[in-house]
NUTORTOR-733447 format. One line per field, with one value per residue (C-alpha): residue number from 1; residue in one letter; x, y, z. Coordinates in steps of 0.05 Angstrom, whole numbers, always signed. Example, Ala and Ser with C-alpha at 12.3 -4.5 7.8 and 13.67 -1.06 7.14 Angstrom:
// NUTORTOR-733447
pos (1/2)
code (A/S)
X (+246/+273)
Y (-90/-21)
Z (+156/+143)
This chain:
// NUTORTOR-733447
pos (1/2/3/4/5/6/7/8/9/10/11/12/13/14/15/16/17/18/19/20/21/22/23/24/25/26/27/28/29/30/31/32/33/34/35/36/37/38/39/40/41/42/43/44/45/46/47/48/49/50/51/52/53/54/55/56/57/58/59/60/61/62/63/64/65/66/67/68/69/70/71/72/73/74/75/76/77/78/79/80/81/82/83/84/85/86/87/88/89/90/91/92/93/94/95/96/97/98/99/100/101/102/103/104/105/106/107/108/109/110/111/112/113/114/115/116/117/118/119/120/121/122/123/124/125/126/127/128/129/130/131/132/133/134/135/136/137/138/139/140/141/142/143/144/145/146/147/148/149/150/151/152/153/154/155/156/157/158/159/160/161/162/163/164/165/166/167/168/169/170/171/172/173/174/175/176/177/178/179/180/181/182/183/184/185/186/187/188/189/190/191/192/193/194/195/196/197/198/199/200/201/202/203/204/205/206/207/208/209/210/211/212/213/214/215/216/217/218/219/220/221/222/223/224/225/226/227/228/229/230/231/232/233/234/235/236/237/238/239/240/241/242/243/244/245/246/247/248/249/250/251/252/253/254/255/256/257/258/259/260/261/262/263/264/265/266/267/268/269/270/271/272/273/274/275/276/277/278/279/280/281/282/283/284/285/286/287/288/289/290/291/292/293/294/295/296/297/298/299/300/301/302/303/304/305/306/307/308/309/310/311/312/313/314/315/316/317/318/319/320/321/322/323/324/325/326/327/328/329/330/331/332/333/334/335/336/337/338/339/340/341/342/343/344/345/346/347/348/349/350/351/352/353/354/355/356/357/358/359/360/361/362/363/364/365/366/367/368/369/370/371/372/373/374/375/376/377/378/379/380/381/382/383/384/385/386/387/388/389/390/391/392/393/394/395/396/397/398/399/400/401/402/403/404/405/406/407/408/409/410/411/412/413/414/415/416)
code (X/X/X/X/X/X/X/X/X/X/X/X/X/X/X/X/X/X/X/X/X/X/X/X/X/X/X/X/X/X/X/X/X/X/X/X/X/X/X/X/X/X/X/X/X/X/X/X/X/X/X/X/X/X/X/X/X/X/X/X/X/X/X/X/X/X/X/X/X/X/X/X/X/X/X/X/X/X/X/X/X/X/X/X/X/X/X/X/X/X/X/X/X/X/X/X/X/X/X/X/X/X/X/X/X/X/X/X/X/X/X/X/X/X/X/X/X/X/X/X/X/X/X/X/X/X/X/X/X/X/X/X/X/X/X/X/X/X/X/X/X/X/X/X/X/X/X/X/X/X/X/X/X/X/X/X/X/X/X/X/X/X/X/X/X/X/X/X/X/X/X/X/X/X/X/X/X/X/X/X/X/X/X/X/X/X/X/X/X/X/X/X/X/X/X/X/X/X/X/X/X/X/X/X/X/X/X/X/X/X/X/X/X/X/X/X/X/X/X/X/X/X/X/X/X/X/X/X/X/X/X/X/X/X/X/X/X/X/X/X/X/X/X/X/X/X/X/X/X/X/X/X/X/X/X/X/X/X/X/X/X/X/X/X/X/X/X/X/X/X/X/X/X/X/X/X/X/X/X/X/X/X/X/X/X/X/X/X/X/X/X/X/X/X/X/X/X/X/X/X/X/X/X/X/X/X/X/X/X/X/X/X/X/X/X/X/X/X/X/X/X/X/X/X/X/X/X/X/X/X/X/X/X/X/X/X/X/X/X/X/X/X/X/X/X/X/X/X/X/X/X/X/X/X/X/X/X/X/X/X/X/X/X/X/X/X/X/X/X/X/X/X/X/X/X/X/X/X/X/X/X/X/X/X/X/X/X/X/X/X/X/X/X/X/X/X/X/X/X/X/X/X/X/X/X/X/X/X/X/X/X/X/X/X/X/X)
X (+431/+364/+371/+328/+325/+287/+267/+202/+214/+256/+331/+369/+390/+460/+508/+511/+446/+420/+476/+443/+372/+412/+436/+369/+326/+267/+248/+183/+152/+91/+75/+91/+160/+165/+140/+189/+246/+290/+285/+327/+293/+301/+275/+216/+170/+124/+89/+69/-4/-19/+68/+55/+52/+102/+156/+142/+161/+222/+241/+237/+266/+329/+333/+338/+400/+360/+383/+332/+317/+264/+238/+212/+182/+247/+283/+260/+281/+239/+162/+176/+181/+265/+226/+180/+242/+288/+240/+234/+302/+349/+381/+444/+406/+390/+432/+388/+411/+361/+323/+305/+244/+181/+180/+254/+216/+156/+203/+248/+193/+161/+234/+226/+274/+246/+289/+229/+174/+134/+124/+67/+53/-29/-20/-58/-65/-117/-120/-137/-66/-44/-99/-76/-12/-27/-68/-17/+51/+57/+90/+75/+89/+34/+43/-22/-55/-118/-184/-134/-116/-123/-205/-207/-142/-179/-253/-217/-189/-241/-274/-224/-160/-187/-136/-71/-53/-45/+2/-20/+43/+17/+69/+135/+189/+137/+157/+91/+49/+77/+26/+28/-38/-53/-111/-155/-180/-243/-224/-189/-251/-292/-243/-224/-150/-103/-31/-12/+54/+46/+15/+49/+4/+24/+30/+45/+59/+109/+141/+213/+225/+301/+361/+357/+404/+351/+309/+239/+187/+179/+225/+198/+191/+250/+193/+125/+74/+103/+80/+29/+61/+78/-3/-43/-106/-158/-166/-124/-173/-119/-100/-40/+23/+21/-50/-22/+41/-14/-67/-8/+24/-53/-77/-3/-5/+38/+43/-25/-64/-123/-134/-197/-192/-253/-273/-198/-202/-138/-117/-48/-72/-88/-26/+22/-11/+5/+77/+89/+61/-17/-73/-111/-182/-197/-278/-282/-346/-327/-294/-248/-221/-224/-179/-132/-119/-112/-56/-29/-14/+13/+56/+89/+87/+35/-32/-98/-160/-199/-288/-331/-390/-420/-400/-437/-473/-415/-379/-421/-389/-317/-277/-269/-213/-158/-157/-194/-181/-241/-221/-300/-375/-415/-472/-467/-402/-439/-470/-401/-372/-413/-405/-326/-324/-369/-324/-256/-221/-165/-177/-215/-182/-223/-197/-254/-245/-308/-306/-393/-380/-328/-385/-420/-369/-333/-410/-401/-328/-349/-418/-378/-339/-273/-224/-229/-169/-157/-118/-127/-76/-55/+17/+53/+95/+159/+146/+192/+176/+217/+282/+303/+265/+217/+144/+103/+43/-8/-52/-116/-139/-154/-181/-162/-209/-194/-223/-179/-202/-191/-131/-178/-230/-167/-138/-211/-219/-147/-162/-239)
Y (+294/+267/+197/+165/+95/+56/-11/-50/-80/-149/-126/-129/-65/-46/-46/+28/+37/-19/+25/+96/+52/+25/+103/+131/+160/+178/+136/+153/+115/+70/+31/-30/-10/+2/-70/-96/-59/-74/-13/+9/-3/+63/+101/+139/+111/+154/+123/+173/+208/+273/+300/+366/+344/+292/+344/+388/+331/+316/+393/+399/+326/+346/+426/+375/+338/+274/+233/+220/+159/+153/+96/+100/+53/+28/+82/+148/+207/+171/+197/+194/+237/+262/+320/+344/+332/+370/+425/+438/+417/+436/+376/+384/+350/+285/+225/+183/+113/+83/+17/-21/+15/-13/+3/-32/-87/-96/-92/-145/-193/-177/-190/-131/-72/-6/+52/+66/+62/+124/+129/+169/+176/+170/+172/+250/+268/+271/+204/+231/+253/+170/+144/+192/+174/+108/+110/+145/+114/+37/+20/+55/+44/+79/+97/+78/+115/+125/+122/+111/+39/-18/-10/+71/+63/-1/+36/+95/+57/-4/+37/+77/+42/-40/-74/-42/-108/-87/-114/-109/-114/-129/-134/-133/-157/-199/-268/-292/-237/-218/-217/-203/-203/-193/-168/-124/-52/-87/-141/-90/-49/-103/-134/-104/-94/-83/-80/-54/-26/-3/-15/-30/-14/-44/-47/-116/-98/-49/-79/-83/-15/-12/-5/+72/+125/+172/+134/+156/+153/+190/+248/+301/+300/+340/+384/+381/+422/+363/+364/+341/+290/+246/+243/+202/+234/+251/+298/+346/+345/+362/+418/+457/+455/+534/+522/+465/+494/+550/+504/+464/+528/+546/+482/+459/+382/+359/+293/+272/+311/+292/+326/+319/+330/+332/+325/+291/+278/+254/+263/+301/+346/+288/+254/+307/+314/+248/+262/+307/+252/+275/+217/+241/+222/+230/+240/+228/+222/+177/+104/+131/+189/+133/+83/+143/+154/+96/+89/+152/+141/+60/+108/+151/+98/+143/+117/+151/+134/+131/+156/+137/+177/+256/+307/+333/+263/+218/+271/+259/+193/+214/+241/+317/+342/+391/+425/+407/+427/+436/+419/+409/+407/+447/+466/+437/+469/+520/+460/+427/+494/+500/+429/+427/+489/+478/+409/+429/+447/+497/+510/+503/+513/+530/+523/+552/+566/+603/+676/+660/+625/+661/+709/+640/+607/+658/+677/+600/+610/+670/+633/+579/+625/+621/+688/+687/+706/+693/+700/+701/+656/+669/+641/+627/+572/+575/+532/+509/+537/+521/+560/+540/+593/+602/+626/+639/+593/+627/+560/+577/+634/+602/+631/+603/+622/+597/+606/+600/+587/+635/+620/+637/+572/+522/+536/+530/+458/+430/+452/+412)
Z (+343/+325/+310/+252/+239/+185/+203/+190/+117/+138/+141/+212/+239/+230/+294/+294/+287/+349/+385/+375/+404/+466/+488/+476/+523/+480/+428/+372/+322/+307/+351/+312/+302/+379/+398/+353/+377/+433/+479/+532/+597/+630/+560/+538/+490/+447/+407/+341/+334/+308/+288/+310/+385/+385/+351/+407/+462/+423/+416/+495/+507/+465/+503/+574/+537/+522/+465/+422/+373/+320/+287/+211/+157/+107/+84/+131/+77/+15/+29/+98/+171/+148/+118/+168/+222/+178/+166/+240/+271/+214/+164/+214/+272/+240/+233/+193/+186/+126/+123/+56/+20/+23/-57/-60/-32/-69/-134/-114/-96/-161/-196/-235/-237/-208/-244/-292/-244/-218/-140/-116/-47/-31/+43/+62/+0/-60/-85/-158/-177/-159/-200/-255/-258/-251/-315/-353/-332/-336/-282/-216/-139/-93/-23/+15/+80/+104/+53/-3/-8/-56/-52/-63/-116/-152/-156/-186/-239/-261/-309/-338/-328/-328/-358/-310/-256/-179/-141/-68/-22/+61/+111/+74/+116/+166/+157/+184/+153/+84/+27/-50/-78/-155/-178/-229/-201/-202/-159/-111/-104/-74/-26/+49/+63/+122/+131/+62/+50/-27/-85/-149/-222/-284/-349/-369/-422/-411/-354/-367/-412/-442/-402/-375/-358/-311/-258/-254/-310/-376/-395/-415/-485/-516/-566/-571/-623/-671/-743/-777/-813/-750/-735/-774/-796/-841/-897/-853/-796/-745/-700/-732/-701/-678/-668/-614/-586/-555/-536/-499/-465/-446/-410/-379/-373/-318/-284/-248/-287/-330/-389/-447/-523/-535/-623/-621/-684/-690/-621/-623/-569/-527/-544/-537/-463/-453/-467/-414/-366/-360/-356/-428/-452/-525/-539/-618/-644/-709/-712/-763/-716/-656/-692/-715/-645/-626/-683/-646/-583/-597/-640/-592/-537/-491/-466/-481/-465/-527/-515/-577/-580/-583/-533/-486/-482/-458/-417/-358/-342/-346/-282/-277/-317/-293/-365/-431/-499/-550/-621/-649/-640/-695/-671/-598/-585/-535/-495/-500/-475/-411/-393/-399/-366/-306/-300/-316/-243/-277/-358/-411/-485/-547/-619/-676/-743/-747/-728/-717/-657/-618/-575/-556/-536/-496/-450/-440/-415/-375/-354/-325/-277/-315/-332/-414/-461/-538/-588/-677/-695/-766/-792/-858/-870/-920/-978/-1037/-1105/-1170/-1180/-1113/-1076/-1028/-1018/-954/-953/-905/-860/-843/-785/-721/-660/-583/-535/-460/-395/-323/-264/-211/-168/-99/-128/-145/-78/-48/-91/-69/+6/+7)
């Protein structure tokens, strides 16, 4: 057996656990959690680099009938090296004797429960999908690593997440070394770190949600393409349910994403996005349509970022988008097109009601490099009429246009 032991985060080790260290002959881990340890005197120490290398010097140590211990940060299996030890020894090799988490931790100094927060891990990967769910869930825990700490984290979200509070825990479980730093994203960008262990964003807000049945964060919502009537919005400038459900199925929000509406309007594409966990932006051009989303998203308990002012114009300081749904621009909807779709890293959805505009914007589709599909979307809707029956009230034809982006150039993008 493979021995793995989290330790690091304040908490003794456990008799069984100090006994599976005193037997060992090889013992791995950082080298932090080596100096702290007591080894055995006649054992090997290996202190962890690049894994590949070191899983190789356990696999021969354990064929020569070594006993082999490894040390891991708080609890081994959450985020941690269990995985990449079970993926090449088998789960049946490990005996994996967990430590505290450093997110336990951070929670418990904070006095706040953690059942409702979001954990992302940061450490090797792209630092986008944190900041986006850190912008669209209000209370999140991020795993930190190299060139995505409290500085890369907090200059991701100063301008377009300002008001969320980061909690930077250092150290947790070093008596003499133990930090918790609040600060603004702002205030995070401009500082140098070391030593952190994770990151809590919040809400303040939002804190303490009600008492919940599921850990993690938002469900997913239990429907979506709701109606009209639970949007507020003007003289029926809103995309239709059907019209939605498509548009929704077409640009797949998911958790980390970031998703425009661009001409919200009243931001139920946006919103719904939301509710399946993406970070959404809402570009409306009028203070009426701004506040309406605003109104919106307090109402359905999501956060969206609300842009005031004309595409293409105030799309150039926004992130890149994952997918972005077009629900307006008149006569600039071509430039709006090309720009979303030169941007937008997997779609690009298109709702017109003119049939004028459907060649122009699918060149700018095409242009862009995307794959372009569409649909005419033309339904009735059952309506009362007196006598207790029922008519079939036709809505308005709408055309969806969208453009893909080829799997080879998302795989290409994730990869660089």
């Amino acid at each position: 057996m493979i021995t793995v032991i989290g330790t690091g985060t304040g908490a003794p080790l456990a008799p069984d656990a100090l006994a599976a260290l005193a037997r060992a002959t090889l013992v791995t881990g950082a080298a932090r959690h080596l100096d702290a340890a007591e080894l055995p005197p006649d054992a090997r120490r290996l202190v962890l680099g690049p894994l590949a290398p070191a899983l190789d010097v356990i696999a021969k140590h354990r064929e020569e009938g070594g006993r082999v211990v490894v040390l891991a940060s708080g609890d081994p299996g959450f985020f941690g090296i269990v995985r990449s030890l079970a993926e090449r020894f088998g789960a049946q090799a490990l005996d994996v004797r967990p430590g505290v988490a450093s997110v336990a931790v951070a929670f418990a100094r904070l006095g706040l429960p953690w059942d409702d927060a979001l954990v992302v891990s940061a450490h090797g990967r792209d630092l986008r999908t944190a900041a986006n769910v850190c912008r669209a869930h209000p209370k999140t825990a991020v795993l930190t690593g190299p060139g995505a700490g409290p500085a890369e984290l907090g200059a991701e979200l100063a301008r377009r997440a300002p008001d969320r509070l980061l909690v930077v825990a250092s150290a947790l479980g070093d008596p003499e070394r133990e930090q918790l730093v609040r600060v603004t994203p702002a205030e995070a960008a401009a500082r140098e770190w070391d030593a952190v262990s994770v990151i809590v964003c919040l809400d303040e807000e939002k804190a303490l949600s009600p008492v919940r049945t599921v850990a993690g964060g938002r469900a997913t919502p239990e429907r979506w393409a709701l109606d009209e009537s639970e949007f507020a919005h003007r003289d029926s400038m809103i995309t239709k349910a059907e019209v939605r459900a498509l548009a929704l199925a077409r640009l797949g929000p998911r958790l980390g994403d970031l998703v425009w509406d661009v001409g919200a309007g009243s931001g139920s594409v946006a919103v719904e996005c939301a509710r399946f966990g993406a970070a959404a932006v809402a570009v409306e051009k009028t203070a009426e349509g701004c506040e309406h989303i605003r109104a919106n998203a307090a109402a359905h308990g999501v956060d969206v970022r609300v842009v005031h002012g004309a595409a293409p114009t105030v799309l150039s300081d926004l992130t890149d988008p994952d997918a972005v749904f077009i629900g307006g621009g008149g006569r600039e909807l071509p430039a709006i097109v090309t720009a979303c779709a030169r941007r937008a890293r997997r779609s690009v959805v298109v709702a017109l009601a003119a049939l004028d505009r459907v060649p122009a914007v699918r060149a700018a589709l095409t242009g862009a490099g995307l794959v372009t599909g569409g649909v005419l979307l033309q339904s009735s809707r059952l309506a009362p009429l007196p006598g207790d029956v029922t008519r079939l009230a036709a809505t308005n034809p709408v055309f969806l246009l969208w453009g893909d982006r080829p799997a080879t150039s998302v795989l290409e993008g994730a990869v660089q």
